[in-house]
N, C-alpha and C positions, 0 to 999 in steps of 0.2 A: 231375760235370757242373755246371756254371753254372746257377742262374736267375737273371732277369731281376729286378732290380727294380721290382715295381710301385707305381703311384700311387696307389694303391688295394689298402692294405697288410691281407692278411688276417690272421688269430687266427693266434695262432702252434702252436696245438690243429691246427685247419683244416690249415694245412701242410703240418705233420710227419705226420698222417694220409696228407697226397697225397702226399709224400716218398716213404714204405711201402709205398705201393702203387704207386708209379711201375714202369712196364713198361720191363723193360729192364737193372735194375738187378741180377739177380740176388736170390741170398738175402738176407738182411737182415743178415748179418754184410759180405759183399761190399759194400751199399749204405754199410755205416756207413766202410768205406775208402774207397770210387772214389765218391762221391756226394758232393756240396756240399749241405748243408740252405739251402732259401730261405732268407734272412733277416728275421727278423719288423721290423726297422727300417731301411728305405733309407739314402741323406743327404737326402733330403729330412725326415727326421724330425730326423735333428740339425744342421739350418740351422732357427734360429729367427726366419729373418727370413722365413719363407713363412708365406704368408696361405692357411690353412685353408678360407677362405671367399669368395679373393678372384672365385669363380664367381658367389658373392649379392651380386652389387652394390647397390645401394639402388632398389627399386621401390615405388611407390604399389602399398600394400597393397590387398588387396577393399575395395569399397566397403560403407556398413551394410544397403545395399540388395540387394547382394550375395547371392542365395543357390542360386547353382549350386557358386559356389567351397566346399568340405568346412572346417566349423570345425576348428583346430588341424591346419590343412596343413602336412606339411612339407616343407621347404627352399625357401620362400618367407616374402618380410617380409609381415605380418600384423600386426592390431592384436589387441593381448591380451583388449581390452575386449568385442571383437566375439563377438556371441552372448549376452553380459553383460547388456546392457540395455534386454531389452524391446521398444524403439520403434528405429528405426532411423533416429533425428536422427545426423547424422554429428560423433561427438562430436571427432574429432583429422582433421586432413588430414596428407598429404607433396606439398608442389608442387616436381613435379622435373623442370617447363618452364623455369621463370622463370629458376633457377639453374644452368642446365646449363652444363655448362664451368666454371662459377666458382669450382671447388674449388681444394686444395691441388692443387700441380702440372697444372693444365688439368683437373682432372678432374672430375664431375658431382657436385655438391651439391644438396640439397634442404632447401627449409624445412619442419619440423614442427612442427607446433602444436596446442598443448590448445587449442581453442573454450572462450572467454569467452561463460557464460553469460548473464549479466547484460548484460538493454538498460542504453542511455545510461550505460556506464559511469565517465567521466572530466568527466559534468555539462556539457559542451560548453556556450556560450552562455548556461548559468543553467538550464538544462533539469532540471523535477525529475521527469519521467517516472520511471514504477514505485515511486515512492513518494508518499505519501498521509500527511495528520495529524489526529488524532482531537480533536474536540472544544477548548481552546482551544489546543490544542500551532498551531506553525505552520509552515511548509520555504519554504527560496528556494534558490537558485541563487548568493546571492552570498558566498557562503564563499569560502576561500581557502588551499588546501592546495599544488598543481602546478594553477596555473590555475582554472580554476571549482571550483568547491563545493558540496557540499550541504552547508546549515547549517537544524541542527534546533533547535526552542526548546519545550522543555514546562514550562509554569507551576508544574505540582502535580504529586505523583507518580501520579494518574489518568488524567492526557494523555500521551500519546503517537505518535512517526511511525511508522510501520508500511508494511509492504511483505506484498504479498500474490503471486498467481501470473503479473503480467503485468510481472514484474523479470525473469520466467525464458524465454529465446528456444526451450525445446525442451519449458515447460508441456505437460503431455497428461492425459489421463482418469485412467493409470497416474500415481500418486501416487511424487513425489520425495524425495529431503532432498539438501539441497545444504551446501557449505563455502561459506561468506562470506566473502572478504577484502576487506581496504582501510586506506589509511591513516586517520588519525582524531585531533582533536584537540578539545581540550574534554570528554575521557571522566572527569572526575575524579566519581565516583557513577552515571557510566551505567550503566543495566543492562538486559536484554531481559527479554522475554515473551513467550511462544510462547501462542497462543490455545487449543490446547485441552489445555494443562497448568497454565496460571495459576501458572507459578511461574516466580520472578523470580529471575535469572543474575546474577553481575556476572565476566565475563571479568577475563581478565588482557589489558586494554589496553594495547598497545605505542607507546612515542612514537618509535619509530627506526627501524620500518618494519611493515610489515602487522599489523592484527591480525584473529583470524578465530572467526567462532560459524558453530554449527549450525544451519539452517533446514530443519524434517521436515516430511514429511507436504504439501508442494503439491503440488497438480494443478489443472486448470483448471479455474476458477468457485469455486475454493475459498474457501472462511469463514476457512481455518487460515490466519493473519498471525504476523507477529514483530513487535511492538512495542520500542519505545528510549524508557527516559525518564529523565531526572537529574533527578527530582524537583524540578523546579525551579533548579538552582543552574548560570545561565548556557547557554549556548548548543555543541552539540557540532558538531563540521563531520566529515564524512566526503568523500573523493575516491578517485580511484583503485580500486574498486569489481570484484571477481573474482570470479564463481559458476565452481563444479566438483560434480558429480555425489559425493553422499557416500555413496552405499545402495550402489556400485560399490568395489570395493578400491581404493584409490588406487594401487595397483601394479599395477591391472588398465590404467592410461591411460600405455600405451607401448604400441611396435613391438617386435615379436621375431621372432627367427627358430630356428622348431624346427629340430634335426637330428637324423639316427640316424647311425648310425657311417659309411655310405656316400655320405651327404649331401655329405661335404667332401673338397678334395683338396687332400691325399691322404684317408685315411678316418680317422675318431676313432680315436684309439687313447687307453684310459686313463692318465690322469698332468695332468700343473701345466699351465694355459693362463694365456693373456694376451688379453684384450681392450681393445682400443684405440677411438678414434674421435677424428677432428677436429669441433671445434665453431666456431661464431663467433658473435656477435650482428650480427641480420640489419640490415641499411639501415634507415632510418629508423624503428625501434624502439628502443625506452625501457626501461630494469629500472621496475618500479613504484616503485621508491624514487630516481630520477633525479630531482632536486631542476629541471633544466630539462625535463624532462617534456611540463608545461605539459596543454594539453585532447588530446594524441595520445592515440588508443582503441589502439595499436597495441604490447602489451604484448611485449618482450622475456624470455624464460624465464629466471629467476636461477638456476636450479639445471638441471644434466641429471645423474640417475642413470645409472648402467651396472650391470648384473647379470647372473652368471651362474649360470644351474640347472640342476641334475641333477636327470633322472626317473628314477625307477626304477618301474614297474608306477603303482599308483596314487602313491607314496613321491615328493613333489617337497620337494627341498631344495635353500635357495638357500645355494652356495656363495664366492662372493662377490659384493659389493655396495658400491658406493659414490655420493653425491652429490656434486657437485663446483659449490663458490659459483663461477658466473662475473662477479658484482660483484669478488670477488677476485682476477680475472685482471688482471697486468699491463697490459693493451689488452685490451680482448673482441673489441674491433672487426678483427684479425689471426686468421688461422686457429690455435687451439692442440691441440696433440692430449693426449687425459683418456688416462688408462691404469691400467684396472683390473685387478688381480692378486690370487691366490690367497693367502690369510691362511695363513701359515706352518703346516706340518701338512693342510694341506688339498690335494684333488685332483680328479677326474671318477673314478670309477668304476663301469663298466660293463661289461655283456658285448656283447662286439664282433661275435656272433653276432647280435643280436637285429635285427630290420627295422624295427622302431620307435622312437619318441623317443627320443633318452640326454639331451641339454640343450637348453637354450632360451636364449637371448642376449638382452635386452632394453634399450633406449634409452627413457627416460624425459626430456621437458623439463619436472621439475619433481623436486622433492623430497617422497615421498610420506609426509613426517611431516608437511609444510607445504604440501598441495598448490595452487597456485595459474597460472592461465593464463598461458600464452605462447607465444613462439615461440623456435624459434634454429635455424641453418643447421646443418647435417649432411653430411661427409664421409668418404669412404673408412675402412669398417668393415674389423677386422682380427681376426682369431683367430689366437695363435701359439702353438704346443708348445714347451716348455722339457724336453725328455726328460732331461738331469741339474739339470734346478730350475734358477730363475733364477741 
């Protein structure tokens, strides 16, 4: 007898169990002549142009305030970060009004975006809000980086500009440490100070694009500052100016979507996946290193990660992963589609009994060795089987 192929492909254990016991069939020598065994792969398994997931289209995950929705829901998009940290400032959005329709082939795209910590970050006007100079150090506005500037001047290596907890738009009682970016010039001898370590830093300052320190320990009203000073020798300018959450894994600030083997259709089956995504850089947004720039606060994401993990019980392991420069893309500004794939020897595996997590798929707009704020437009996510490998 025939079955059916389903879309929703059980264990091939599962099966050959109900095969056995199938009524109807006779003894079990009889079965194994006049019986067709299910079989544990359709063609829907081996067309690898089916989308595993094309059911989870892109949704605005829970909100931070959010708490009827269950942390680590699955088969919905979800911020990894949530439940993470503490306070419920909404540290990422997906607006997927604005873009709808405007995807590849008519379809619905959304912008994602890390939340730019940092007030006044691009100095608009000469504005030196959230920063402050101690004794005879001194700040203006009229530096000159992408447009306005902050330019810092300290006499002696005593003085210093510093920045305290009203730089940071999500400050609270709960005590932060944040990643500083920005471009920077004049750093030849600058170095920080963090107030209640008294010990003096000197980064690896970059002239070619962002460079970034550590800021621990703010919370609001707080004493704890960073100080900057070049002891004296000339004037340093900073612009373009990027807070991100550093006490948070920086692989915790993306969207993901858990699944368990029944979650997708057809259903996970172990073996070599493909995850794809279209990207674009959104309208009137800027990479932080776009030399026309100029005072736009409105930071385009240079990097989107893509990653895929397997859970196994507590056991998460990330099976592959990659960033991908969109300053390097041919056009940013055209839809391109990333495609990340399994490192040679590697696969998902799982028991396809289980009703719980097997992996986790995650979109990152930022590269979490260099985390920095932005945004970038987001389209039709893809999970595809490769059952004889790419």
């Amino acid at each position: 007898m025939d079955m059916p192929v389903s879309a929703r492909r059980e264990p091939l254990k599962r099966l050959r169990s109900r095969a056995i016991a199938a009524v109807g069939c006779g003894a079990i020598a009889a079965l194994v002549v006049t019986c067709d065994m299910p079989p544990s792969f359709g063609d829907e398994y081996r067309d690898s142009s089916t989308n595993f997931i094309a059911a989870h289209s892109l949704t605005e995950p829970p909100l931070a305030t959010d708490l009827v929705t269950p942390l680590d829901s699955l088969a919905l998009w979800d911020w990894a970060w949530r439940g993470q940290t503490v306070d419920i400032f909404e540290y990422m959005t997906l607006d997927m009004t604005t873009y709808a329709g405007t995807g590849p082939g008519g379809t619905d795209a959304g912008l994602l975006e890390t939340v730019n910590l940092a007030v006044n970050p691009s100095f608009s006007g000469g504005l030196t809000t959230g920063w402050s100079a101690s004794a005879l150090a001194s700040i203006s506005g009229a530096g000159t980086i992408h447009g306005s500037a902050l330019q810092g001047t300290t006499p002696s290596a005593t003085d210093y500009v510093y920045i305290g907890d009203t730089l940071f738009s999500d400050a609270s009682a709960t005590a932060h440490s944040y990643t500083l970016s920005f471009n920077a010039t004049g750093t030849t001898g600058l170095r920080y100070i963090e107030s209640g370590y008294f010990d003096l830093q000197t980064p690896s300052w970059s002239a070619t694009g962002p460079s970034s320190i550590l800021v621990s320990n703010i919370s609001t009203g707080t004493s704890q500052v960073i100080g900057l000073t070049n002891s004296g020798v000339g004037n340093f300018v900073f612009d373009d100016v990027s807070a991100i959450r550093a006490d948070v894994p920086a692989t915790k600030w993306s969207m993901v979507l858990r699944l368990s083997p029944v979650d997708t259709q057809p259903s996970l089956a172990p073996g070599i996946y493909e995850f794809s995504l279209y990207v674009k850089r959104p309208p009137t947004h800027f990479f932080s290193t776009d030399a026309t720039r100029g005072d736009d606060e409105d930071y385009a994401s240079r990097f989107v990660t893509l990653r895929m993990t397997q859970t196994t019980g507590s056991d998460v392991q990330t099976i592959a992963m990659k960033s991908y420069d969109l300053t390097a893309l041919a056009d940013p500004d055209v839809w391109t589609e990333l495609t990340l794939r399994m490192p040679s020897g590697s696969n998902f595996t799982f028991d396809e009994d289980t009703e719980t997590q097997v992996i986790e798929l995650s979109i990152s707009p930022m590269n979490p060795s260099a985390p920095e704020a932005g945004a970038v437009l987001i389209a039709n996510p893809s999970l595809m089987f490769y059952i004889d490998g790419y």
